[in-house]
N, C-alpha and C positions, 0 to 999 in steps of 0.2 A: 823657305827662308826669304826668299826675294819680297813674299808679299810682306811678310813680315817687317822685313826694311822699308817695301814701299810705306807700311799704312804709322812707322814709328812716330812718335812724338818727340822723341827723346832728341833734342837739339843735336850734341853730340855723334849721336846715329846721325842722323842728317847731313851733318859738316861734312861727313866722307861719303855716304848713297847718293843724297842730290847731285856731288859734285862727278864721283864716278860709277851712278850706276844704271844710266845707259850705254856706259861703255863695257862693263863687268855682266851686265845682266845675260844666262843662260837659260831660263826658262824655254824659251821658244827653238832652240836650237835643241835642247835636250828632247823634248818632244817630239822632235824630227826625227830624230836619231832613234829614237824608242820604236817612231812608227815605220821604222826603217824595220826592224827587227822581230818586229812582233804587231798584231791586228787585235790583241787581248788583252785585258786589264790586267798587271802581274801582281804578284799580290804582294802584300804590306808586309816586311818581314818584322818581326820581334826590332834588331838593329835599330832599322829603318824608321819605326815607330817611337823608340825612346829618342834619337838624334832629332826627328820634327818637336818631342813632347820638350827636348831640352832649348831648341831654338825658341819654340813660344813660350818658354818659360823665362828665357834672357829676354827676349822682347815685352814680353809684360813686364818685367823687375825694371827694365829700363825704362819702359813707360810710367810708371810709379815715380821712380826718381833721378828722373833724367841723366841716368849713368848710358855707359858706352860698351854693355855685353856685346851687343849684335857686334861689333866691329871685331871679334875674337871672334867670330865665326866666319866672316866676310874676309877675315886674315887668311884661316886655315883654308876653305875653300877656294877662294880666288885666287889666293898668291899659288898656292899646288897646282893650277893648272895653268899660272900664267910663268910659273919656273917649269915643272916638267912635265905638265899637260902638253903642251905644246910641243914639247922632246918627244912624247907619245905617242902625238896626233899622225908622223908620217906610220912609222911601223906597227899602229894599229889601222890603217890604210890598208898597207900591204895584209895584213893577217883577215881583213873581210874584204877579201878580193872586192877589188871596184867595179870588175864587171858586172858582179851583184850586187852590190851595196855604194854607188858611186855616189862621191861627195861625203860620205862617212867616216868619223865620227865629226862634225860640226860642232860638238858643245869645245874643243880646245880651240877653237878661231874665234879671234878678239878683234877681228878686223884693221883699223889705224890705229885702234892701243894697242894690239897685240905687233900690229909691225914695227911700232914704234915704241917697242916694250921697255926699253931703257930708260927712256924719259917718262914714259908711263908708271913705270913701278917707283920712280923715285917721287912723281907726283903722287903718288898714294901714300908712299912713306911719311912724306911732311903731312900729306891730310891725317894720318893716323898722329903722327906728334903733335899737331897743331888739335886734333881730339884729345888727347892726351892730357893735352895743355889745360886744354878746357873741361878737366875732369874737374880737376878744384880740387881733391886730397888722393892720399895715399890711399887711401880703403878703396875708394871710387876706380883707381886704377887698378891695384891687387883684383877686384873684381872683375874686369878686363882680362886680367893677366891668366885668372882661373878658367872663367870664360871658352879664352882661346887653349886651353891645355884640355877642358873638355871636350872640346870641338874636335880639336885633333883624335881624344881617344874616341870620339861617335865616329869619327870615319878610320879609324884602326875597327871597329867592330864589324864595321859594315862590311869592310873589303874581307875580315877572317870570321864570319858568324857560316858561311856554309861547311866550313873545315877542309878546303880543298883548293884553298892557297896556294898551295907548290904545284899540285898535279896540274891547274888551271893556266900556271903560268908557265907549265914548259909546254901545254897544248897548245897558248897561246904565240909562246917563241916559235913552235912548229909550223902554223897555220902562218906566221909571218914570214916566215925561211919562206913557204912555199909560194906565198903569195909575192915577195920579190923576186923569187924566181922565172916566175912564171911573167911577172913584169919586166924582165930584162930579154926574155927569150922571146916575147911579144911583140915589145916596145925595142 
């Protein structure tokens, strides 16, 4: 997604990536976090495959005619981890013990946007109106608006295409019980 936005044409995309996406940008921190976890390439899931094949596919559309897909993608991804990624980020800390995995997960830390999230997220809102603005019609924007409803349902797919959804997150509640436990009884 990210190179995606980096290589757009599409003015509109631009008015909100130039303005915040080196402060949004995850690429490098996800990497970390992957290498934290694993020394092998994981493999490309079904999911995982149609959500990339749908992002170059709004970036090309947008590239054509200078509409504003990618920013319904840059909605759904960004704002989820900059409202409850970040809510995440302590008690998935605790659930990968930091004695192992310290400094992990890094892709929810947004560094001065992220501590200054308030004013940050309202600075994206007018960048996204002010895109908006500069759609020029109604169709241009509905596309936008489908966009981002696609976007959300590739990352509903992502998180439920293994089918172990619920078992995952009460292992995950567990592993976090124990891992603050063991942080308070330490620390």
């Amino acid at each position: 997604m990210e190179r995606s936005l980096d290589a757009s044409a599409s003015p509109v995309t631009q008015l909100v990536w130039q303005r915040f996406g080196d402060a949004l940008r995850r690429e490098p921190s996800l990497a970390l976090d992957l290498a934290d976890v694993t020394t092998q390439a994981l493999p490309v899931t079904p999911a995982t495959r149609a959500y990339c094949a749908a992002i170059e596919a709004a970036a090309a559309a947008d590239d054509a005619d200078g509409g504003g897909r990618m920013i319904g993608h840059v909605y759904c991804r960004y704002f989820a981890d900059l409202f409850g990624g970040q809510a995440l980020a302590a008690p998935t800390r605790y659930a990968l013990a930091p004695a192992v995995l310290p400094g992990t997960p890094r892709h929810y830390e947004f560094g001065a946007f992220g501590a200054n999230r308030r004013e940050s997220i309202e600075g994206l809102y007018a960048a996204f109106n002010e895109a908006g603005d500069a759609l020029g019609s109604e169709a241009a924007l509905q596309a936008v608006v489908d966009e981002t409803n696609a976007a959300f349902r590739s990352n509903v797919a992502l998180y439920t295409e293994e089918g172990q959804l619920w078992s995952g997150a009460a292992r995950g509640v567990g592993n976090m019980v124990g891992g603050f436990a063991r942080a308070k009884l330490i620390g």
